[in-house]
DRENDO-1510 file (C-alpha; in Angstrom, 1 decimal, always signed):
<recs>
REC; n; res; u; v; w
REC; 1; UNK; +0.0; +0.0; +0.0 .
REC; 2; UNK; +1.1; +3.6; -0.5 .
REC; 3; UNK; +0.3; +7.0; +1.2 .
REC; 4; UNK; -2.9; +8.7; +0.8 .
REC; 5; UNK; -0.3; +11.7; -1.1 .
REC; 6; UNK; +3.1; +12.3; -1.6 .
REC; 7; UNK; +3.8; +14.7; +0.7 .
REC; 8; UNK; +7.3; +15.7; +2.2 .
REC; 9; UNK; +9.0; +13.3; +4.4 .
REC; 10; UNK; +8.4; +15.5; +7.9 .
REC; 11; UNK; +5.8; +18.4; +8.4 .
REC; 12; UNK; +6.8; +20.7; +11.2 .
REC; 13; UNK; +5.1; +24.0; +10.9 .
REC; 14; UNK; +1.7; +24.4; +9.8 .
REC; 15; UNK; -0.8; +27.5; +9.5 .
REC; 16; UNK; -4.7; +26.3; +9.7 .
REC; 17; UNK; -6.8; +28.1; +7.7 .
REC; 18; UNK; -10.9; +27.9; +8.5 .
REC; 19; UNK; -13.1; +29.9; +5.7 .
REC; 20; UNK; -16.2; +31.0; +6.3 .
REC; 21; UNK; -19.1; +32.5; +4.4 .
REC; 22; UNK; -22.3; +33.4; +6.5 .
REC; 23; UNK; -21.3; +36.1; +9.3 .
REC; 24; UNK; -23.4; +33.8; +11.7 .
REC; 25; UNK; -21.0; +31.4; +11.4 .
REC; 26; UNK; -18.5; +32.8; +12.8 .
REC; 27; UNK; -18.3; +31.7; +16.3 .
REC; 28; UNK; -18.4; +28.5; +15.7 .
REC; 29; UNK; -16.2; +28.2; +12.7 .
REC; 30; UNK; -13.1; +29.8; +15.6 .
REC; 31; UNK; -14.5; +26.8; +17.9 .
REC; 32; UNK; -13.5; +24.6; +14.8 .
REC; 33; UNK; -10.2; +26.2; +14.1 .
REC; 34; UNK; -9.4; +25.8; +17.8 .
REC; 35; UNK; -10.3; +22.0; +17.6 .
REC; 36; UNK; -8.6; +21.7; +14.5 .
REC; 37; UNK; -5.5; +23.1; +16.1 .
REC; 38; UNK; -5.7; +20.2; +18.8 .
REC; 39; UNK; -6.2; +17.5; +16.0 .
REC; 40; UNK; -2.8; +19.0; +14.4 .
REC; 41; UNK; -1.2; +19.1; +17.2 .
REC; 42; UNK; -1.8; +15.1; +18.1 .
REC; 43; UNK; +0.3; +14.4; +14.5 .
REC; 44; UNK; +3.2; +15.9; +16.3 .
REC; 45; UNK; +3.3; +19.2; +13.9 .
REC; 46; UNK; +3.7; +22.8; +15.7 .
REC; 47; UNK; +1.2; +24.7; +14.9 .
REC; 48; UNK; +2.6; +28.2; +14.1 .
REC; 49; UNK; -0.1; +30.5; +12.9 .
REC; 50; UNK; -4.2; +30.3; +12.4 .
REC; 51; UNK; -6.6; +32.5; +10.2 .
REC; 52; UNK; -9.9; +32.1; +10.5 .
REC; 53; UNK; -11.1; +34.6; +7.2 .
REC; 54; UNK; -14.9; +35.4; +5.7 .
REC; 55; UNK; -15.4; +35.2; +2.1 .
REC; 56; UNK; -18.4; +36.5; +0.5 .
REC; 57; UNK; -18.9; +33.7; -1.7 .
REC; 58; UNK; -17.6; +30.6; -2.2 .
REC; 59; UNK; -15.3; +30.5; -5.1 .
REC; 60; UNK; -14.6; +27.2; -7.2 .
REC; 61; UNK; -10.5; +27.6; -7.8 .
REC; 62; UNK; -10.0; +28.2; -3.7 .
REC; 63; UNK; -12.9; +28.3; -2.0 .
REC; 64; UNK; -11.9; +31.9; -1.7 .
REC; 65; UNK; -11.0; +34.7; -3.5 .
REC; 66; UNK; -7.3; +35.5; -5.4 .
REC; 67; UNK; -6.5; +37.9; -3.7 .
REC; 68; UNK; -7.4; +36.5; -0.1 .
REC; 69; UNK; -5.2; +33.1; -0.9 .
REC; 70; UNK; -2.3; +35.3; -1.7 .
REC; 71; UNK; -2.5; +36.7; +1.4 .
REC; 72; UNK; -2.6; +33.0; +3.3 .
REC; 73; UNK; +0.5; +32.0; +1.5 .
REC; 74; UNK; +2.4; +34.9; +2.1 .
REC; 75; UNK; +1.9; +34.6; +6.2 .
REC; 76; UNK; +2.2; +31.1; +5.3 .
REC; 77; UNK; +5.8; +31.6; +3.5 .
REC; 78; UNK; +6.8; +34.6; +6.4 .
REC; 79; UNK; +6.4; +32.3; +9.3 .
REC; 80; UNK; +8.5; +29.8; +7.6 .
REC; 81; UNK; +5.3; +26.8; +7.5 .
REC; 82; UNK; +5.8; +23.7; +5.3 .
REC; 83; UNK; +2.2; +22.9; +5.6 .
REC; 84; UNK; -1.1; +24.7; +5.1 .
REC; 85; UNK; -3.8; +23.2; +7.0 .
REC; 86; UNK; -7.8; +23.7; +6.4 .
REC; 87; UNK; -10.6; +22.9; +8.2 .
REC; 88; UNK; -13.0; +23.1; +5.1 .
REC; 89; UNK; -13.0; +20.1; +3.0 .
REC; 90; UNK; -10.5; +20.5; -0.4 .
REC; 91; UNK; -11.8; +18.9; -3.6 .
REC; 92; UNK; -8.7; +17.3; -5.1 .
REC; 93; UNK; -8.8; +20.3; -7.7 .
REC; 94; UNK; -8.7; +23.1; -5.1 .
REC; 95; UNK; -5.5; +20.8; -3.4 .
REC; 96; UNK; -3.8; +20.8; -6.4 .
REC; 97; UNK; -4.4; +25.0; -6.8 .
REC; 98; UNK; -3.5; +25.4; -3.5 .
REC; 99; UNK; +0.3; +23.5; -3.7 .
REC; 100; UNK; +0.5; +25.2; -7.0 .
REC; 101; UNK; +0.1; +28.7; -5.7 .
REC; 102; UNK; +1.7; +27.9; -2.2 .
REC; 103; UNK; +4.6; +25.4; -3.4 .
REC; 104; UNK; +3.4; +23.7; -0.1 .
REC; 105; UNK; +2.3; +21.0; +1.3 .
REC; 106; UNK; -1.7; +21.6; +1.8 .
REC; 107; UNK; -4.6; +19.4; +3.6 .
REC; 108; UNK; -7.3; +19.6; +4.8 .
REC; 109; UNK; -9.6; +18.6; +8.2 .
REC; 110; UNK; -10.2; +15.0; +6.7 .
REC; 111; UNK; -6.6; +14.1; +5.4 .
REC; 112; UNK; -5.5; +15.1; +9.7 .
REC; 113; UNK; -8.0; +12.7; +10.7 .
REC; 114; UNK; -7.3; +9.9; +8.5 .
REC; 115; UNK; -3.2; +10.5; +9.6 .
REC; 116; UNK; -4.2; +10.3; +13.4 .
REC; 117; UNK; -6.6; +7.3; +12.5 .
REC; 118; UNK; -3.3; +5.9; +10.8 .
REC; 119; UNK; -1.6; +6.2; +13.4 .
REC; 120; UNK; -3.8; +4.9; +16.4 .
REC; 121; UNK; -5.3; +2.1; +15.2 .
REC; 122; UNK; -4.5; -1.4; +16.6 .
REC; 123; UNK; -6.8; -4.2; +15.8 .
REC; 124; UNK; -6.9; -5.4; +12.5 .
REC; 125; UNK; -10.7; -4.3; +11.9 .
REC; 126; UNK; -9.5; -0.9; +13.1 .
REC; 127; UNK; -6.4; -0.7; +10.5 .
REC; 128; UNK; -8.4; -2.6; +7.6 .
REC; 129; UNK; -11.3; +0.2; +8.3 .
REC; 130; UNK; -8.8; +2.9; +8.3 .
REC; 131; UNK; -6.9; +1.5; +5.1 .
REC; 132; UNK; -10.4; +1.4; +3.3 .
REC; 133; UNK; -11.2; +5.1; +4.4 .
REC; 134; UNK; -7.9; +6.5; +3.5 .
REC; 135; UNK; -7.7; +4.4; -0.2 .
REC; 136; UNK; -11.1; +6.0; -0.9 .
REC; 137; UNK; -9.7; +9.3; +0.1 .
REC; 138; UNK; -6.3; +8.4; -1.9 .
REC; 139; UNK; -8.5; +7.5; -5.0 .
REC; 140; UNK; -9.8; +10.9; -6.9 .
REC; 141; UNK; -6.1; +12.4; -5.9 .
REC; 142; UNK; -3.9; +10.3; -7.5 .
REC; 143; UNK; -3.3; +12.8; -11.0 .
REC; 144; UNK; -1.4; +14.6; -8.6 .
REC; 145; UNK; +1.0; +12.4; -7.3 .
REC; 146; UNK; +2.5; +12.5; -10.5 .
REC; 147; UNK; +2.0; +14.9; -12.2 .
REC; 148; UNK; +5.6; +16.0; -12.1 .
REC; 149; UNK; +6.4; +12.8; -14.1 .
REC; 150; UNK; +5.2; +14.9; -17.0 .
REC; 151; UNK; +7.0; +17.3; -16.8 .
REC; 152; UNK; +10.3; +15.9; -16.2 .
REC; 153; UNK; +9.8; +14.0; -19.5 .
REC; 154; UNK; +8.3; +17.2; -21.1 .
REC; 155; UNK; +9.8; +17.1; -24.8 .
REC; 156; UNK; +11.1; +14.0; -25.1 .
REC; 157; UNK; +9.9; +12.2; -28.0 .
REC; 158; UNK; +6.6; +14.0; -27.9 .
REC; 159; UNK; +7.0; +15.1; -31.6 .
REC; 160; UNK; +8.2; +12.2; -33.1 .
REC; 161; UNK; +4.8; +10.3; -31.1 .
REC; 162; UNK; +2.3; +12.4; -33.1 .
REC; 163; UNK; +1.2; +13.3; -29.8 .
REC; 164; UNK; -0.7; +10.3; -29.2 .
REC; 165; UNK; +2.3; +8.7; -27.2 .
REC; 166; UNK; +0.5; +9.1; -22.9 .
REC; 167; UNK; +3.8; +10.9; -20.5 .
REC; 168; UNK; +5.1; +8.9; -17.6 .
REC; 169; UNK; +2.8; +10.5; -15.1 .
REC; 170; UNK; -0.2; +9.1; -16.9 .
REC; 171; UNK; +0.8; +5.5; -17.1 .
REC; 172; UNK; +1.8; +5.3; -13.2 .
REC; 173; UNK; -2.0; +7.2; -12.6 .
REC; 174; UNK; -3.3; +4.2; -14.5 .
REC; 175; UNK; -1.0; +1.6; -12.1 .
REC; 176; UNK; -1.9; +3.4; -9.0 .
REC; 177; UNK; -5.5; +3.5; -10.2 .
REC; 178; UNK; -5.6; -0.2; -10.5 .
REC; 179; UNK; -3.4; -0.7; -7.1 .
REC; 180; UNK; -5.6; +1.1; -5.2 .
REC; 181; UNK; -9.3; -0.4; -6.6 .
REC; 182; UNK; -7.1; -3.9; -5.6 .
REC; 183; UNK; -6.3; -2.7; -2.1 .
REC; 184; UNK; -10.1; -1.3; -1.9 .
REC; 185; UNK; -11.5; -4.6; -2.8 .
REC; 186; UNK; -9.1; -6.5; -0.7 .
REC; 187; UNK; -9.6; -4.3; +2.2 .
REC; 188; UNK; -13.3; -4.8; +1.6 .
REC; 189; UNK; -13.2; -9.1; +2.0 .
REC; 190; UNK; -10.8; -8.7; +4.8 .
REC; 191; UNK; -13.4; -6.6; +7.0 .
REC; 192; UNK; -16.0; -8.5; +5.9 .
REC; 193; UNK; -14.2; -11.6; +7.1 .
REC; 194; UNK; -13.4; -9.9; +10.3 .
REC; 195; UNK; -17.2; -8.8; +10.5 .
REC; 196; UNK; -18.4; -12.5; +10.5 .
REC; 197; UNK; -15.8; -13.2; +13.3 .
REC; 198; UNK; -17.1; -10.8; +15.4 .
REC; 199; UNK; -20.7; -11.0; +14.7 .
REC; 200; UNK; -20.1; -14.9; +15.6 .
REC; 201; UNK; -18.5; -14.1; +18.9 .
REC; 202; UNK; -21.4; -11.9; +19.7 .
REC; 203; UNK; -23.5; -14.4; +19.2 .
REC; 204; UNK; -21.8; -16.1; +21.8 .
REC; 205; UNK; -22.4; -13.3; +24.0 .
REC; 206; UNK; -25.6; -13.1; +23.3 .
REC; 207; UNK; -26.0; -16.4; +24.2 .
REC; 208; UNK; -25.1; -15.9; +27.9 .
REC; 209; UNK; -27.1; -13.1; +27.5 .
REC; 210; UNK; -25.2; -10.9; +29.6 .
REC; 211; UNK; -25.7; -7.4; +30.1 .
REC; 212; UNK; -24.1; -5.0; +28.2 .
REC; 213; UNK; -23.0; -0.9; +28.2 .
REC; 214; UNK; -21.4; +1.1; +25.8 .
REC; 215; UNK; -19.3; +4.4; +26.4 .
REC; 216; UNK; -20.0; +7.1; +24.4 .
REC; 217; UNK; -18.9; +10.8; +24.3 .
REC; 218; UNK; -16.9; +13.2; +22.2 .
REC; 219; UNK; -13.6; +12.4; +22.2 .
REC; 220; UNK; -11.5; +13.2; +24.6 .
REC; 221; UNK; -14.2; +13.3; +27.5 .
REC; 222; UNK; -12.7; +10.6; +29.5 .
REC; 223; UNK; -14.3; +7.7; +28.3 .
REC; 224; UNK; -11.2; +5.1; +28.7 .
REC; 225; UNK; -10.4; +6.7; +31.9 .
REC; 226; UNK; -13.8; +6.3; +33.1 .
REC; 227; UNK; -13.4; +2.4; +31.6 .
REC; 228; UNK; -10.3; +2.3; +33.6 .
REC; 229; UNK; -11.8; +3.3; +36.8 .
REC; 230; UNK; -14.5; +1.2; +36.9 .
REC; 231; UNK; -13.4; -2.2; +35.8 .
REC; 232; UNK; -9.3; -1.6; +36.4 .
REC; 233; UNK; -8.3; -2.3; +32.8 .
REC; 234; UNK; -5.8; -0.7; +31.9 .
REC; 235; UNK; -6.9; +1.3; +28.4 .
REC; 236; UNK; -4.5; +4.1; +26.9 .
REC; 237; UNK; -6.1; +7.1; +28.6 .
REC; 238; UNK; -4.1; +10.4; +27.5 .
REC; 239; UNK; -5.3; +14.0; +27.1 .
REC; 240; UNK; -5.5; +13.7; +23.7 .
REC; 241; UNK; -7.8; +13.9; +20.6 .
REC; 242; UNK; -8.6; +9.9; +19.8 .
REC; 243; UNK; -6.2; +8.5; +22.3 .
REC; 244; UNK; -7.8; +5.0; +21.6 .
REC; 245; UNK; -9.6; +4.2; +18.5 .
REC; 246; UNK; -10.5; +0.3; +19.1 .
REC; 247; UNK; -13.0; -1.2; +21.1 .
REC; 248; UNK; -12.3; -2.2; +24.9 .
REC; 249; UNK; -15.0; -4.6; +26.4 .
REC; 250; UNK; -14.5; -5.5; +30.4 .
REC; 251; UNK; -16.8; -7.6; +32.9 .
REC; 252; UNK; -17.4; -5.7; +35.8 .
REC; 253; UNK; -20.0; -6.8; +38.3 .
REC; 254; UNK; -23.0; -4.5; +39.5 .
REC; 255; UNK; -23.7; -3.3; +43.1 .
REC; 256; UNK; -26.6; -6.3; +42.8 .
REC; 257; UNK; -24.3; -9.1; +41.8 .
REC; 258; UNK; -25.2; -8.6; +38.5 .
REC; 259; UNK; -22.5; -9.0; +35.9 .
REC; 260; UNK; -22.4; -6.1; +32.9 .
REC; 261; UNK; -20.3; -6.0; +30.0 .
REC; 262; UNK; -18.6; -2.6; +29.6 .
REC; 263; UNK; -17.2; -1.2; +26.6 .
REC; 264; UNK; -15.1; +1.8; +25.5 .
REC; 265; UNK; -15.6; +2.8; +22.0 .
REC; 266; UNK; -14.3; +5.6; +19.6 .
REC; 267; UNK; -14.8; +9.0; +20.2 .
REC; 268; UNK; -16.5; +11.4; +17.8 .
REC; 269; UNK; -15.9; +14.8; +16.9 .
REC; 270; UNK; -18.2; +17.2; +15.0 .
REC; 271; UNK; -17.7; +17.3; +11.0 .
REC; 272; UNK; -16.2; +13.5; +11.3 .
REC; 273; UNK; -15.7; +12.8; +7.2 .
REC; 274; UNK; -19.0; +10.7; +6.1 .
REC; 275; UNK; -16.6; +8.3; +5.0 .
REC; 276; UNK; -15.0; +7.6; +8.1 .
REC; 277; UNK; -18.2; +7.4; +9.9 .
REC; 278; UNK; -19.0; +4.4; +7.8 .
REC; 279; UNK; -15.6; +3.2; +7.9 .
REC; 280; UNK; -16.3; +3.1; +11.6 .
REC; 281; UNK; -19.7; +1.7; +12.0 .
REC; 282; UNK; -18.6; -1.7; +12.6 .
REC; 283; UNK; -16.9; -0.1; +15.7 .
REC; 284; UNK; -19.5; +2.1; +16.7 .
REC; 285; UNK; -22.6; -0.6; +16.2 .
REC; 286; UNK; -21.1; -1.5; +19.8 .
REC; 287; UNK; -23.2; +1.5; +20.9 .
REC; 288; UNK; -26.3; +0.4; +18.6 .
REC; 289; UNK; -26.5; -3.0; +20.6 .
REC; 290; UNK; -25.9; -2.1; +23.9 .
REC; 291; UNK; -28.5; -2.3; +26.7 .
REC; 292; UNK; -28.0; +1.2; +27.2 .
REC; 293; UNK; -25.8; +4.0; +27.2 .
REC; 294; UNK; -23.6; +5.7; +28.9 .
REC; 295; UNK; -22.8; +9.3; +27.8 .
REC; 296; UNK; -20.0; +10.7; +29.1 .
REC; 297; UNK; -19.1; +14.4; +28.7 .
REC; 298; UNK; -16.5; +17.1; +29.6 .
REC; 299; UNK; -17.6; +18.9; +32.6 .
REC; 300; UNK; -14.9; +21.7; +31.6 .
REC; 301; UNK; -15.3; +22.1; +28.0 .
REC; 302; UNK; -16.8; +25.4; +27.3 .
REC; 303; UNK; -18.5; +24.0; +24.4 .
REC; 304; UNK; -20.1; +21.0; +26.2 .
REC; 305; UNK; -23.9; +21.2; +25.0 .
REC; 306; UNK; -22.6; +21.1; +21.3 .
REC; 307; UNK; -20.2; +18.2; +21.9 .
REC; 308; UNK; -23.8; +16.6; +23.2 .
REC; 309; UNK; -25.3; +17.8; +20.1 .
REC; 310; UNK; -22.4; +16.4; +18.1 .
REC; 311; UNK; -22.7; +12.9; +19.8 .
REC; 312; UNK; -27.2; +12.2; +19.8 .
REC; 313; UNK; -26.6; +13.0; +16.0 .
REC; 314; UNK; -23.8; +10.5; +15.2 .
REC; 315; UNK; -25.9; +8.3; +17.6 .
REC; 316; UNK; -29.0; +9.1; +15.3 .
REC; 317; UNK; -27.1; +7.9; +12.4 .
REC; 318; UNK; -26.0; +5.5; +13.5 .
REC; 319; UNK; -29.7; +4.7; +14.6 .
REC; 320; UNK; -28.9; +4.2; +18.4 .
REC; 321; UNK; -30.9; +7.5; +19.3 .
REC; 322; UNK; -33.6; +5.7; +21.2 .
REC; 323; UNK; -31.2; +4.0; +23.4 .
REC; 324; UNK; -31.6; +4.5; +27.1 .
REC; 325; UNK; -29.2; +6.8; +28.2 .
REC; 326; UNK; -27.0; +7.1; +31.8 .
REC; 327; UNK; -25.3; +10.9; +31.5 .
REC; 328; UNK; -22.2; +11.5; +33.3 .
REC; 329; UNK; -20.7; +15.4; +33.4 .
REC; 330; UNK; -16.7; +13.9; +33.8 .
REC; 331; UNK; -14.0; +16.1; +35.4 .
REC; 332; UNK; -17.0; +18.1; +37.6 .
REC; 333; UNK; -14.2; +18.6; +40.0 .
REC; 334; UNK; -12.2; +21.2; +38.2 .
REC; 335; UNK; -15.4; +23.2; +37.8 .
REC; 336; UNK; -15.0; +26.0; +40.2 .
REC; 337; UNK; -17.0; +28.4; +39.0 .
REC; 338; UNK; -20.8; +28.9; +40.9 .
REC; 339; UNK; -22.3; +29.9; +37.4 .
REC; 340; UNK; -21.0; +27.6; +35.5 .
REC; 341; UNK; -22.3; +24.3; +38.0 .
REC; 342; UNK; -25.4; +26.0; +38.1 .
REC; 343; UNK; -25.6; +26.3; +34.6 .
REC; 344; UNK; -24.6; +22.6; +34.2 .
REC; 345; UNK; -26.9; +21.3; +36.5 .
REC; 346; UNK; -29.3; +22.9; +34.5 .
REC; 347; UNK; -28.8; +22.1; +31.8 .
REC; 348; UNK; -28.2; +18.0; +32.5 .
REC; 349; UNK; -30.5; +17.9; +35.7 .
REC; 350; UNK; -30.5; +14.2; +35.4 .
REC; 351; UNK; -26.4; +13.9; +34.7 .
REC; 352; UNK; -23.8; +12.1; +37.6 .
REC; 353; UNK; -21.2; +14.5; +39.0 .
REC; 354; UNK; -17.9; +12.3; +38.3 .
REC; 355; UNK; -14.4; +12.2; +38.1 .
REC; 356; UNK; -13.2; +9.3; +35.9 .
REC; 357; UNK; -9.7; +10.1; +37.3 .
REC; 358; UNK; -10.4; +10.6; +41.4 .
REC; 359; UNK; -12.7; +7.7; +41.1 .
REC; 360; UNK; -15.5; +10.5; +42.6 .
REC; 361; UNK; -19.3; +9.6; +41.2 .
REC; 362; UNK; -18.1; +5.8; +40.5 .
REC; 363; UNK; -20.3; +4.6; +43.0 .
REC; 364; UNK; -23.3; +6.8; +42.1 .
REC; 365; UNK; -22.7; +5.2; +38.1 .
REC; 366; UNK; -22.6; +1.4; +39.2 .
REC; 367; UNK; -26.3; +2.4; +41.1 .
REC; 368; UNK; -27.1; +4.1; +37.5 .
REC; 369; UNK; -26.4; +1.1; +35.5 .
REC; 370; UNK; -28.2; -1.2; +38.1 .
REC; 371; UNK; -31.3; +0.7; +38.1 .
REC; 372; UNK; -31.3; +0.5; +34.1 .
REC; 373; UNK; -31.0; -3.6; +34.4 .
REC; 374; UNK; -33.4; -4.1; +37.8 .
REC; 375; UNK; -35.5; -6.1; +35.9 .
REC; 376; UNK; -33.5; -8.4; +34.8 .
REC; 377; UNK; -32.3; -10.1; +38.4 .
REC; 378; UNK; -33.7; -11.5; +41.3 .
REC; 379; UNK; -32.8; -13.2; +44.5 .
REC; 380; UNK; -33.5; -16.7; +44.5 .
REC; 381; UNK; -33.1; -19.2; +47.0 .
REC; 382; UNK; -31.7; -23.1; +45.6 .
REC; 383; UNK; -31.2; -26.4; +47.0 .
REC; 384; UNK; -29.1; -28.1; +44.5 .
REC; 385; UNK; -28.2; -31.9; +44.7 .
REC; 386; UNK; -24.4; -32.7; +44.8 .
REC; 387; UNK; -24.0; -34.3; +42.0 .
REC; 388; UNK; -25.4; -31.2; +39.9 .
REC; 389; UNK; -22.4; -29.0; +40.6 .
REC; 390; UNK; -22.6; -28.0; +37.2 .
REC; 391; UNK; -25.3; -25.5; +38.5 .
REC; 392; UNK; -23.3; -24.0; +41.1 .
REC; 393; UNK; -20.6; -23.4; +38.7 .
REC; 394; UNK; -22.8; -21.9; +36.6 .
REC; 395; UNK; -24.2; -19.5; +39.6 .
REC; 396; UNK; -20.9; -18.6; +40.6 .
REC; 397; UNK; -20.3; -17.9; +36.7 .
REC; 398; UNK; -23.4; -15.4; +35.8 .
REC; 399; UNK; -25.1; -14.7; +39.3 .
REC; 400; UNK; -23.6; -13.2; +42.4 .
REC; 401; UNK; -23.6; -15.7; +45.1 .
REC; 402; UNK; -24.6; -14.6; +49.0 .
REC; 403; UNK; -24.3; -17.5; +50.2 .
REC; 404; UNK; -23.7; -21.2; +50.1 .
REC; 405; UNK; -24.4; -24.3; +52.9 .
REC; 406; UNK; -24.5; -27.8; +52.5 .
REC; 407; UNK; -27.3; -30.1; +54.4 .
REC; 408; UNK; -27.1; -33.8; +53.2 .
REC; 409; UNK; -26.6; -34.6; +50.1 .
REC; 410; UNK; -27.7; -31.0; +48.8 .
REC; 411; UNK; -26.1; -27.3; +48.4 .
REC; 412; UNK; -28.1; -24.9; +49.7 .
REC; 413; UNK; -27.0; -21.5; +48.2 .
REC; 414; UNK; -28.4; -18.0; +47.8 .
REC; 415; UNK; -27.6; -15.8; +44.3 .
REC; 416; UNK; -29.0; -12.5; +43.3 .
REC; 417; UNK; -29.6; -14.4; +39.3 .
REC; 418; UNK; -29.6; -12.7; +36.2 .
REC; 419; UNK; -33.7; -13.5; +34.5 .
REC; 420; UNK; -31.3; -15.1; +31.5 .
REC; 421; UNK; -30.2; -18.0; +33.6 .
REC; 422; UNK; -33.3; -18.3; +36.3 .
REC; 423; UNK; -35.3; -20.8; +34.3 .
REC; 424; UNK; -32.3; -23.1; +34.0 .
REC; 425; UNK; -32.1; -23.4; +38.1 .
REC; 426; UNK; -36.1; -23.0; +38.5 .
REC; 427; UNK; -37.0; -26.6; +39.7 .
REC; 428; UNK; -34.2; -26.2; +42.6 .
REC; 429; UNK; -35.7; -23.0; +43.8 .
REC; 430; UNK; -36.9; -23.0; +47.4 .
REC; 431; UNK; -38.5; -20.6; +49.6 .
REC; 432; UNK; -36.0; -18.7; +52.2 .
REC; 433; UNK; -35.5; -20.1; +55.5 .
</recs>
């Protein structure tokens, strides 16, 4: 496989750029340019400058005027940048204007994303769905890779050819072309393959039936942290834009007995490329068949009810909006501010106050996820013959036994039992002594 571009072998300095068009957009376009600046920053590249500018209409060579991209490559060439980032998304033509006027390197919001993707991903689904997203990218870019193929060769036999002979640049497009519909279609049967294996160990779970929770939030919230705390994995948990990008599931057990299956999944972030979010959907249809959900959001970040927004609509497309739904306001311990509690309690009147890293609100979110599942135990009372230890085991596997005795030939024991595995155990029940 090659890269999604050539570009040069280490970006260090980069000036975002975030265009804008309606004067009501303004205040959130510098909450994107600020967000941006954090995604950039997670590839390792210094961020040097950012312009956030208002065209008055949106103009086919650079989404801007002339005379407003000359004055972006100018600060981009005085403060020395090798790379011009922007938050809008670049058709591959306005790209290739963009180097051609800059002689820079030039990206935009999606190519960042798909390099931190690149770089994050562990399982093999994760890589293969990350591969797939950044071959489609790749895909309607290639004429420029090579472009320059043409011109070295400029002259050379062009005459003699009629014309009719194709330059250097044109036949590796056509290689690349092929390469990448290969490695598209490849990636394709892999993921598929790795679908079915998953689906099939889900099955398995669903089987046993037990329980189950997904983490959701905009990235960076706390999520893994919160993972962390509650069933003491031990996921990558760093202040940073996508820290994690695969699926973590843990068994914890519920204030009840009860055991629940727990898992961490991807972050989101608003304007995520369509293409990644159904790159991603194998990943994220953790949160589609969960029992419920819990929402975890950043008590701190000033733009908290639009990182909500951001997550119900990926949820909604995902078709997981009518999922039950435990909210958590994370990090409510470096909120000082009067106002800003009040305003947060508010707001999210129904939300735990928590601390994924103090381990503060932990209990209060076990008692959450119990309540969402109190119909599905009980507390049963069994006398159980010896010789069907097979039962006990299987108490002591999915139920949370109180307490066990022996009287004869028979094991007395009391469990609070999940519903899934109280029909299997009905016969023994017994009343309580």
């Amino acid at each position: 496989m090659f890269e999604v571009r050539q570009k040069p072998d280490m970006v260090e300095r980069a000036l975002l750029v975030r265009l804008y068009f309606d004067p009501r957009e303004e205040t959130e376009s510098e909450s994107l340019l600020a967000e941006l600046g954090e995604l950039v920053r997670t590839l390792g590249i210094e961020v040097v400058e950012s312009v956030l500018a208002r065209s008055r209409e949106m103009h086919k060579k650079f989404l801007c005027g002339t005379g407003k991209a000359d004055e972006i490559v100018a600060l981009a060439k005085a403060h020395e940048c090798d790379v011009i980032v922007f938050d809008n998304a670049l058709y591959p033509s306005q790209q290739r204007e963009w180097e051609k006027l800059a002689d820079l390197c030039v990206i935009d919001r999606e190519e960042v994303i798909l390099d931190i993707f690149a770089k994050r991903a562990q399982t093999k689904e994760a890589r293969l769905q990350v591969e797939l997203a950044r071959m489609q990218y790749a895909l309607p870019r290639l004429a420029r890779m090579w472009g320059h193929l043409d011109r070295e060769g400029a002259g050379s036999g062009g005459a003699a050819g009629g014309g009719a002979s194709r330059g250097m640049g044109e036949k590796q497009i056509e290689i690349d072309r092929r390469l990448a519909h290969l490695t598209i279609d490849r990636a394709k049967r892999e993921l598929e393959a790795v679908r079915k294996q998953r689906k099939t160990q889900r099955k398995e779970r669903e089987r046993l039936e037990t329980p189950h929770a997904a983490i959701v939030g905009y990235t960076n919230a706390g999520k893994s942290t919160l993972l962390n705390q509650l069933s003491g994995a031990e996921v990558l948990a760093k202040d940073m834009l996508f820290a994690t990008l695969d699926t973590t599931t843990r068994r914890i057990e519920l204030p009840d007995g009860q055991p629940l299956l727990l898992t961490d999944t991807v972050g989101f972030v608003r304007n995520l490329p369509h293409r990644l979010v159904e790159a991603f959907k194998a990943t994220l249809e953790e949160a589609v068949l969960a029992d419920f959900l819990i929402h975890v959001l950043d008590a701190t970040a000033p733009e908290i009810h639009r990182f909500h927004d951001t997550t119900l609509e990926v949820l909604k497309e995902l078709g997981a909006e009518d999922k039950r739904v435990v909210t958590v306001l994370n990090k409510i311990d470096a909120v000082t501010d009067p106002e800003a509690l009040a305003e947060l309690r508010l707001k999210f009147p129904d939300a735990i106050h928590a601390s994924a890293r103090s381990g503060m609100g932990m209990e209060e979110i076990l008692k959450a996820c119990t309540r969402e599942l109190a119909d599905r135990v009980r507390r049963q009372h069994y006398r159980i013959p010896q010789h069907r230890a097979d039962l006990v085991s299987l108490l002591h596997r999915d139920a949370k036994v109180l307490s066990t005795d022996y009287e004869g030939d028979d094991i007395l024991v009391s469990a609070v039992v999940p519903a899934a595995i109280s029909g299997r155990l009905e016969s023994f029940s017994t009343a309580p002594v």
